[in-house]
C-alpha positions, -999 to 999 in steps of 0.1 A, spaced: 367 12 39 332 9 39 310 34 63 278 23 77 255 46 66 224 23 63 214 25 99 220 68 100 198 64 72 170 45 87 172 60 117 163 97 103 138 80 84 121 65 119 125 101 131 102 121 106 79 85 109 72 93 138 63 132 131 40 123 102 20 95 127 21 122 156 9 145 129 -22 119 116 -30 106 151 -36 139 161 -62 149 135 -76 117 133 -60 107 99 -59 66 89 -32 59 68 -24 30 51 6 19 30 -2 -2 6 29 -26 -12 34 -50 -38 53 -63 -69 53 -46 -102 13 -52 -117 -5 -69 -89 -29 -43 -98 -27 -16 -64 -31 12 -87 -63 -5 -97 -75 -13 -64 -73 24 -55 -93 34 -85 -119 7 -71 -118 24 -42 -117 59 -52 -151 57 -72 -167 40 -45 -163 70 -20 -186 96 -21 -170 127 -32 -177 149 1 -152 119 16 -120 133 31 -93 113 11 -59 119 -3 -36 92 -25 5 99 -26 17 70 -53 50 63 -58 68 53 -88 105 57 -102 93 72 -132 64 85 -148 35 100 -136 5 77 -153 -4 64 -118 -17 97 -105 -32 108 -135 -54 75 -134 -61 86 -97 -70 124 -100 -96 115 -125 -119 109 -96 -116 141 -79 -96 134 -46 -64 149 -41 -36 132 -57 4 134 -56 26 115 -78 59 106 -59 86 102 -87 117 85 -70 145 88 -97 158 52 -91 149 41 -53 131 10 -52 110 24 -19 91 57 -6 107 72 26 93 91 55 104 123 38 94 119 5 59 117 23 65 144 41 72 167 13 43 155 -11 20 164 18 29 202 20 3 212 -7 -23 190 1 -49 210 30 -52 188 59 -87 180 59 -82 144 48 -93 115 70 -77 86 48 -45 87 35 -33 57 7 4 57 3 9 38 -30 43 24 -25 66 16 -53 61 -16 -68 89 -40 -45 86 -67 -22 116 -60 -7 131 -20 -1 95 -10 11 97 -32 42 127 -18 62 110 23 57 80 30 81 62 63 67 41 66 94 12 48 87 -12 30 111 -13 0 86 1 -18 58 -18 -41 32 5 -62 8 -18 -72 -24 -8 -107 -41 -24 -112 -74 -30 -149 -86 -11 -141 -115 22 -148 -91 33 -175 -70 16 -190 -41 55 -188 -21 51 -152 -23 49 -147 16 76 -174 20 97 -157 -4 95 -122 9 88 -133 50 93 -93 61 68 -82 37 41 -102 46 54 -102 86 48 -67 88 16 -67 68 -18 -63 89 -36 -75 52 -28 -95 24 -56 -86 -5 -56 -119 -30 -62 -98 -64 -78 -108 -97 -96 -141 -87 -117 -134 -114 -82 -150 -135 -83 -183 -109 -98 -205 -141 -70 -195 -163 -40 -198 -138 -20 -225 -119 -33 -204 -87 -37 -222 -51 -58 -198 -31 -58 -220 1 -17 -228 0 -11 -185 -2 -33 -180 27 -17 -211 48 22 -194 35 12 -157 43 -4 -173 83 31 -193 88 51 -156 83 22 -135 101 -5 -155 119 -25 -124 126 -28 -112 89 -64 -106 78 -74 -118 43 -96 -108 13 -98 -120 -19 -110 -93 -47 -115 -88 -84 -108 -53 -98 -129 -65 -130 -153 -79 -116 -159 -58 -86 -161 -95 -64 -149 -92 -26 -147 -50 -30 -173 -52 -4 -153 -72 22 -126 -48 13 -142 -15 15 -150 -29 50 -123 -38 62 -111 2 56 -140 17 75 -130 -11 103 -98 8 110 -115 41 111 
């Protein structure tokens, strides 16, 4: 006989969702969830983004992984604080993972990244509260990504193109990705960034203080 527990499980997971963006909203916290496949280079964006704050910024980074903690530890070197959410097998981060990570963290942040685990597909269906979500495609994959993976990129208020600084090298067609990712979400904004390079960082680093 099978039971459905799927929906008691989203459903308690919508619950504390709700807590943690009652919780943000209230002090004024933006928090963004930020998804992918394995190595589009998220963990790399963050570090972009970390040394580009000034260190008096309110920020804190929770990044998920199902094992390991080498994500954080490239994190904390910059001096913000920084939880490492080890899952143990789930393919996603949950509303109460996130609410546990955040119990030793003081609640003078402003920004909140939530550095899902790297999937296409569990993330989707688990709101953690956030006010956003960003979905970074690197040019290393395929084009049909946002066809592929429609809920992803449906849900997804950005789509950050990643390592154009690799377009020469790869079979890569940056128009055809942004045409796939408007037919699934017409609103979706777009920038295009190298992590090497530092290309496009600005457009990027903008569009975070846009949301503030």
């Amino acid at each position: 006989m099978r039971i459905p527990l799927e929906r008691k499980v989203l459903n308690e997971n919508d619950r504390i969702a709700a807590g943690l963006r009652e919780r943000f909203q209230a002090r004024g916290v933006f928090c963004l969830n930020l998804i992918s496949s394995p190595g589009s280079g998220k963990t790399s964006l963050l570090e972009r983004t970390l040394e580009g704050f000034d260190k008096s910024r309110k920020v804190a980074v929770l990044t998920g992984d199902i094992q390991t903690d080498n994500d954080a530890r490239r994190l904390a070197r910059f001096g913000f604080p920084v939880r490492q959410i080890t899952t143990g097998g789930a393919c996603h981060l949950d509303a109460s993972m996130v609410e546990r990570a955040l119990t030793d963290i003081a609640d003078d942040y402003q920004i909140l990244f939530l550095e899902n685990v790297g999937n296409l597909v569990c993330p989707t269906s688990y709101d953690l509260g956030e006010d956003a979500r960003a979905v970074v495609l690197s040019v290393t994959e395929g084009e049909d990504k946002p066809l592929k993976y429609p809920a992803t990129f449906h849900h997804a208020d950005l789509m950050v193109l990643n390592k154009i600084d690799l377009l020469p090298y790869v079979p890569f067609q940056m128009e055809l990705a942004r045409e796939n990712a408007r037919r699934v979400q017409p609103e979706i904004e777009i920038v295009d960034v190298s992590c090497t390079t530092g290309e496009g960082l600005g457009r990027w680093r903008a569009w975070l203080e846009a949301q503030l």
